[in-house]
C-alpha positions, 0 to 999 in steps of 0.5 A, a space after each residue: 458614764 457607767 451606770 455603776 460610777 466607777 464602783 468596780 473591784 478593781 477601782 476598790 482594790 487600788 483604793 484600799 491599796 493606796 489607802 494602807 500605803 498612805 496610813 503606812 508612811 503616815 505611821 512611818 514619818 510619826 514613829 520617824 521610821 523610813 524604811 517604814 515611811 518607804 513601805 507605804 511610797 512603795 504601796 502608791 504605785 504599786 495601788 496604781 498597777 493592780 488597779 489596771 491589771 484588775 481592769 484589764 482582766 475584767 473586774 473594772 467598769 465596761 464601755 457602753 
């Protein structure tokens, strides 16, 4: 286990990102907007792939 428990800017960065995609299709199944609601779907990948890309450029937690 890292001694920073995962607290990178990368890990961060993706969950923020996965955060305003959830508020997002919450706000869109509220207001009954799909497009809206679709928006935020379209965020959880999206949160998945610059976490890594993060990481893989440096900014996530290093191996012992």
């Amino acid at each position: 286990m890292s001694d920073n428990h995962g607290n990178t800017p990368a890990a961060w960065t993706a969950v923020i990102i996965a955060l305003a995609g959830f508020v997002v299709g919450g706000i869109g199944l509220m207001v009954d907007s799909w497009p809206v609601f679709w928006v935020g779907v379209a965020l959880a990948p999206i949160a998945v792939v610059v976490g890594y890309v993060l990481g893989r450029l440096g900014f996530g937690a290093t191996a012992h």
